[in-house]
N, C-alpha and C positions, 0 to 999 in steps of 0.2 A: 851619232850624227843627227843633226836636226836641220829643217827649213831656215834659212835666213830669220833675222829677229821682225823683220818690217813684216812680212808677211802673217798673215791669219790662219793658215795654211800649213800643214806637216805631213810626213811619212805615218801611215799605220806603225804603232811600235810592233806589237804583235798583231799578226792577220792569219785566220784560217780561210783558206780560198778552196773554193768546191772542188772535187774531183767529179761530179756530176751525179746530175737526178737530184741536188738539192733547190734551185731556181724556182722561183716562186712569184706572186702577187704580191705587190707587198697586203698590209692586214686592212688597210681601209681604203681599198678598190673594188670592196665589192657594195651592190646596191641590195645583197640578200645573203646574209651568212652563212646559211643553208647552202650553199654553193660550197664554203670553205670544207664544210663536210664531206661531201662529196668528193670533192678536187682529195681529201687528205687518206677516203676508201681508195680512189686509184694509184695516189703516191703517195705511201706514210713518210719516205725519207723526205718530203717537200718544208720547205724551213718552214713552212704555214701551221706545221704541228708545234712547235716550238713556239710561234708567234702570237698565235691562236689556240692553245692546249683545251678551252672550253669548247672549243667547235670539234675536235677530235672525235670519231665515232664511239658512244657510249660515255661521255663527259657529258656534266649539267652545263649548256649554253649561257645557263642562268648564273653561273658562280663562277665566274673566272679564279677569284683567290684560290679555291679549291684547288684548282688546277694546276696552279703553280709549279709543285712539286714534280709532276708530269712533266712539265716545260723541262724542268731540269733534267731529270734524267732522258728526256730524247736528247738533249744536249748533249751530253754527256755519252751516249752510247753511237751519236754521230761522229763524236772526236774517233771513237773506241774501233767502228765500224771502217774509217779512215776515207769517210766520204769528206774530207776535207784534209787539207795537209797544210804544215805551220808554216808560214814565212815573215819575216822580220823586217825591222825599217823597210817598210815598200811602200809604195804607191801603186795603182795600177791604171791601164790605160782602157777604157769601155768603149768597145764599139757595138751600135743597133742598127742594123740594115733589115732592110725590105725588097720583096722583089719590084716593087711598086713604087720608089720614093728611094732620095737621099740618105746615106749615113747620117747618126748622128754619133756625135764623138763626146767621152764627160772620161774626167781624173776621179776615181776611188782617192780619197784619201781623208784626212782629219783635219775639223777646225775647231777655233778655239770657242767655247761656248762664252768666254769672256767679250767675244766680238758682236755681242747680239741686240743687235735697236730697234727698239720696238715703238719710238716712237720720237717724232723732232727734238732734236736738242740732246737727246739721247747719244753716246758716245757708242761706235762700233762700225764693223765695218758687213756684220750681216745683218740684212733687216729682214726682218719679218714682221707683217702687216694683217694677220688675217685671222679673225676671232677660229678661237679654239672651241671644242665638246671637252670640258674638264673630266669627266670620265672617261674619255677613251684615256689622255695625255696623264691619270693617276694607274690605267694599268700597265701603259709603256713604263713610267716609273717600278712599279713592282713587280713585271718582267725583267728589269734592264739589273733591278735589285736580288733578282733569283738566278738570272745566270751569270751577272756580269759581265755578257757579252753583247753586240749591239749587230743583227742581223740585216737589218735593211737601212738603208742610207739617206737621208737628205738631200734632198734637188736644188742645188743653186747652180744661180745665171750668173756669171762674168759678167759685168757690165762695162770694164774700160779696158780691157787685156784682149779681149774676145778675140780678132785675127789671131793674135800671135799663139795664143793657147791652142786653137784650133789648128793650125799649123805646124805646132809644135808633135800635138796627140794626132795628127796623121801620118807624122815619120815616123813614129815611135810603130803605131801600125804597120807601115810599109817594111821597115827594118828589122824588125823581130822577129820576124819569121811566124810559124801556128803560133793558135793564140792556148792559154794554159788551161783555158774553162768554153765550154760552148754549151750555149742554151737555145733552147726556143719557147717562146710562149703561145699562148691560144691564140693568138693574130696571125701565127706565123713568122713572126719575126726573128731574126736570128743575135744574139746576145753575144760578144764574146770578150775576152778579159787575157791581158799582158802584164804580168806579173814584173814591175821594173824594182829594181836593188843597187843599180849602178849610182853613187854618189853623188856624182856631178849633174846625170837627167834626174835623176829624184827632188834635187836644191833644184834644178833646172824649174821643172815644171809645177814647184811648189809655190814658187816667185809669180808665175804667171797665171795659176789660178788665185792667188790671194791676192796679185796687183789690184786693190782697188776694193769697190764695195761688190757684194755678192747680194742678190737677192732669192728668199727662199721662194720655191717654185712648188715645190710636194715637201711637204713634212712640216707644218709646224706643230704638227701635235710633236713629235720629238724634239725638235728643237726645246721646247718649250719645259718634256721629259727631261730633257738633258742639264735643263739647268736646275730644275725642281731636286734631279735625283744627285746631283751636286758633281755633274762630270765636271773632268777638265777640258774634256773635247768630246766631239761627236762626228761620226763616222759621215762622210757626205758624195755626193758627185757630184764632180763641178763641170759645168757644161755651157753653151754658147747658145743666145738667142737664134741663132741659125740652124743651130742643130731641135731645136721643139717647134711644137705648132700646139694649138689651142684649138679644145674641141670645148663643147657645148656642157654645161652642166643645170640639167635639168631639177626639177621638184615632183613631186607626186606629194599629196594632199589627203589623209583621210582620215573619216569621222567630222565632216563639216559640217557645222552645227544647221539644226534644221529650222532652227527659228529665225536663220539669216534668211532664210528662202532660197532658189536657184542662185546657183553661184553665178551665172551669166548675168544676172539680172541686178547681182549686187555690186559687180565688174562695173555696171553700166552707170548703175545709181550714183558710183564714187566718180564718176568722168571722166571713165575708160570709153572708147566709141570700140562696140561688137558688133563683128557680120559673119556670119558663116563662112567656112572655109571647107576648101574640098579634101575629100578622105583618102588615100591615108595620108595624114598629119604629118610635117617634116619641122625642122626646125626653121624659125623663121631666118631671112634674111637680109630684113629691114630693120634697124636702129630704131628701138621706140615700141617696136611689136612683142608682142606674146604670142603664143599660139598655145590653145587650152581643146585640153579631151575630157568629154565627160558626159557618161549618157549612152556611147555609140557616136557621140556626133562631134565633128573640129568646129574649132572659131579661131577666128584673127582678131586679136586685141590688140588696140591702139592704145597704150598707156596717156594719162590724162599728161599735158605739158608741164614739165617744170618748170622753179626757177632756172632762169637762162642763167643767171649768175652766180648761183653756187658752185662751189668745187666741184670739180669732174669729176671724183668719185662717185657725190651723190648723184649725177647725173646718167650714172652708167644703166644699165636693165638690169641688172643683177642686185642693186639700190632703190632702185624704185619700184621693183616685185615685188622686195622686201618688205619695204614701207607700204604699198599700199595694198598689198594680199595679208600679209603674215602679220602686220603691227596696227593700221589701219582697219584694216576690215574682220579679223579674226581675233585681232588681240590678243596674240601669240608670238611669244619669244620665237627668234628663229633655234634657238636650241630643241625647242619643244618635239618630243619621239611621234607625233603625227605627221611632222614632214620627214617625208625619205629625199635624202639630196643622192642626185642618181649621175656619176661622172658619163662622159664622154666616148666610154669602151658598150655603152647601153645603146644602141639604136631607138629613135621615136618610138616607133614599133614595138620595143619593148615595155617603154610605159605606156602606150595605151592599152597593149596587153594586160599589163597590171590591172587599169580600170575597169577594164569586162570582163576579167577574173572576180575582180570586189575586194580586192589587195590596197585599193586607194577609189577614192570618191573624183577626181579630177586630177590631169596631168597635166603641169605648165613648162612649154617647150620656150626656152630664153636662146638668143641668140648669143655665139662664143665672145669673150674678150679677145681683144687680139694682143700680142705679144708686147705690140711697142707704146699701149694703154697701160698695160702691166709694168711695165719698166718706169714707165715715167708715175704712174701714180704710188710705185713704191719710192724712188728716188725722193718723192714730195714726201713720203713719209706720212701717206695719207692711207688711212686702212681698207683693207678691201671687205667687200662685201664675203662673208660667209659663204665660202664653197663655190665661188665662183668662177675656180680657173684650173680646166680637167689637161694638164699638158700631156702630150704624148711625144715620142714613146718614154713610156718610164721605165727607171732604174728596176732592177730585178731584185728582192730580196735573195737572203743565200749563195749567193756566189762570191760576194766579198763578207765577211765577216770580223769585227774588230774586239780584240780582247780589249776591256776596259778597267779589268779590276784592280 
């Protein structure tokens, strides 16, 4: 049995789904890897050893390849241990609640990597828009190539089904009775996963996540693995503008060259207008503003005005940080390993910590993108700025897992 042919959208063929304690981050949520260490001393069964086999206690941080063969065998000894059990043509139904906020509701399932636009004119029906780090996206490749399996999932947005999908994956909740996997993560949040196999909701709800174009929301470094490492599909959640929110995606800065002089001052010289601002430092939440730590001391930066008339992309904060801190003033690719891009799970507080540690030279607090920016600057097919859109809540590595070999 397969999903209708119009759609981009199918059933897991093989799926190993958690029996618990394997739930995780996925690998590029964190803003300190030394964390993945940690988190992997308290639960070795977390898919992050798997994901991550370099950060594992007693593994060189420094050689991922090395580690490969590790990856494999926790793999391997997780099937063995039966912290996961096999299930077939499925799909499954994801719900994220909070005691604080809304469900949010996404389909586990597969799409086709042959659906993937990257750019106008381009033929597909998932686009992805957002410059990649080529070496994270070559060792997803030679992870995906070591175990043949694909742990953590791709975030796309529904863009023209979105009611009906939404409505659909809350009966599917209501009707099912417990769900087959529950998780929780560091927020609290509670995860849980409906294992569906019935024929007719599996075509059902495969038509309704593929009606239309999808856009990626978290993962393009897989996406991007998935075509490199020559899939036919890749494992994804599909989920509904409604169901995410957009939090802040910060920069921290360090090793800033001394012969610029104060970084406030070169802020100033480019025709950005600085005033001081009071401490502790939040995210701004004015269009146009930065807010910078460094020293002990906050400023409020007014970025200098733009063309009114370019694309709204380049008009965003996330575009014009870029250009006039990282290309402009420092002459620095944004790939370059001096900036740390720090998502939206990191409070202020946490990177200005960094700077009075001496972990970074100055931290620049950008205000979030909002959801219906994102939509429409992907629809235009107009790329997004580098790291600029931290959605919550996100998919959980390890609970759904797709064979792919």
């Amino acid at each position: 049995m397969s999903a209708p042919s119009h759609t981009a959208v199918s059933p897991v063929t093989r799926a190993w789904v958690s029996t618990g304690g394997t739930g995780a981050q996925n690998y590029d949520e964190f803003a300190d890897d030394a964390e993945v260490t940690q988190i992997l001393r308290d639960n070795p069964h977390s898919a992050l050893a798997v994901e991550m086999p370099h950060r594992a206690p007693g593994a060189d941080p420094e050689d991922f390849a090395a580690a490969l063969p590790a990856a494999g065998r926790r793999w391997a000894q997780a099937q063995q241990e039966a912290r996961y059990r096999a299930v077939e043509q499925m799909v499954a139904v994801y719900r994220i609640s909070a005691d604080d906020g809304p469900s949010s509701l996404g389909l586990f399932a597969m799409v086709d990597t042959g659906e993937i636009s990257t750019e106008a004119g381009q033929p597909g029906r998932v686009i992805r828009n957002e410059d990649v780090f080529i070496g994270k996206v070559r060792q997803r490749v030679a992870l995906v190539q070591q175990i043949g399996h694909l742990l953590s999932a791709v975030l796309l947005v529904q863009t023209e089904r979105a009611e009906e999908l939404q409505a659909a994956l809350a009966r599917v909740c209501t009707q099912a009775g417990e769900p087959d996997v529950v998780d929780h993560d560091a927020a609290g949040r509670r995860h849980e996963v409906w294992t569906v196999t019935d024929e007719d909701t599996v075509a059902r709800l495969c038509s309704l996540a593929g009606g239309g174009e999808l856009v990626v929301a978290d993962g393009n470094h897989r996406t991007l693995a998935a075509q490199l490492a020559g899939l036919d599909e890749f494992l994804a959640v599909i989920t509904t503008a409604s169901s995410l929110a957009l939090r802040p995606y910060h920069r921290l800065i360090r090793d800033w060259p001394a012969q610029m002089g104060e970084p406030l001052q070169a802020l100033s010289d480019a025709g950005a207008h600085v005033e001081p601002a009071d401490l502790p430092l939040d995210t701004p939440l004015t269009a146009g503003v930065m807010h910078v730590y460094t020293a002990g001391r906050g400023y409020s930066v007014r970025l200098p005005s733009g063309d009114p008339d370019a694309p709204a992309v380049d008009r965003m904060d996330h575009s014009r940080v870029e250009q006039l801190v990282l290309r402009d003033l420092l002459r620095w690719d944004p790939a370059d390993e001096r900036i740390t891009y720090v998502g939206g799970d990191y409070p202020a507080s946490w990177l200005c910590a960094a700077v009075d540690d001496g972990r970074a030279d100055l931290a620049l607090l950008i205000a979030p993108v909002t959801v219906e920016d994102f939509v429409r600057v992907n629809k235009q097919r107009s790329a997004m700025p580098r790291k600029s859109t931290w959605f919550v809540p996100k998919a959980r590595a390890g609970l759904v897992v797709a064979d792919v070999r």
